[in-house]
C-alpha positions as CSV (number, residue, x, y, z in Angstrom):
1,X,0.0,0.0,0.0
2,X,1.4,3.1,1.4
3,X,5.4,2.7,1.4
4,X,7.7,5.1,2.8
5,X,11.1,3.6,1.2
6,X,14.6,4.9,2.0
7,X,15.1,7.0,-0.9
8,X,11.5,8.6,-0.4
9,X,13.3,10.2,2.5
10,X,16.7,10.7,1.1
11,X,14.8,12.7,-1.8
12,X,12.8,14.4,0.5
13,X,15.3,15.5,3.2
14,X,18.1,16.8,-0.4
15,X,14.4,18.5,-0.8
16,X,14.3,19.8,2.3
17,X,18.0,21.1,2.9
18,X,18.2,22.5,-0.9
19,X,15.3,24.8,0.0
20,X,17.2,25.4,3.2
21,X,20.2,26.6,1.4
22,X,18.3,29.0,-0.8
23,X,17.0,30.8,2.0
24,X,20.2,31.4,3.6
25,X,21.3,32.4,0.5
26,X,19.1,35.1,-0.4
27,X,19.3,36.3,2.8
28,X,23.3,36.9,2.1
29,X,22.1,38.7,-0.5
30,X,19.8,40.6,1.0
31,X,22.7,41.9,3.8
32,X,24.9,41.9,0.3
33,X,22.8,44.5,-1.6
34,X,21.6,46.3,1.7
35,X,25.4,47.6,1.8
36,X,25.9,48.6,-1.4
37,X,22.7,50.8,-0.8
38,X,24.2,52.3,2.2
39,X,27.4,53.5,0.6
40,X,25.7,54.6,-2.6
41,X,23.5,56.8,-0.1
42,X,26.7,58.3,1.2
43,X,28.3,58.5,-2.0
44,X,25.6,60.9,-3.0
45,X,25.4,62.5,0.1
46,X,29.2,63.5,0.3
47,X,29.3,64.8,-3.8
48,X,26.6,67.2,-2.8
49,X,29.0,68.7,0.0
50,X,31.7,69.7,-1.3
């Protein structure tokens, strides 16, 4: 009937930590892209002062 096999959960748990890995990996990007905002910002900021 119903069988959970061994590479049902080896398939599932690749499933599992690929997703995993994505996430931490956008995040990275996230921080990534968060400082090139910052110094853009303050790029722009400090041209305007002379």
């Amino acid at each position: 009937m119903g069988r959970f096999t061994n590479m049902s959960a080896v398939l599932l748990i690749y499933s599992l930590s690929l997703f995993l890995i994505g996430l931490v990996s956008e995040q990275i990007s996230a921080l990534h892209y968060k400082g090139v905002e910052e110094d853009q910002r303050r790029t722009r900021r400090d041209e305007g002062n002379p």
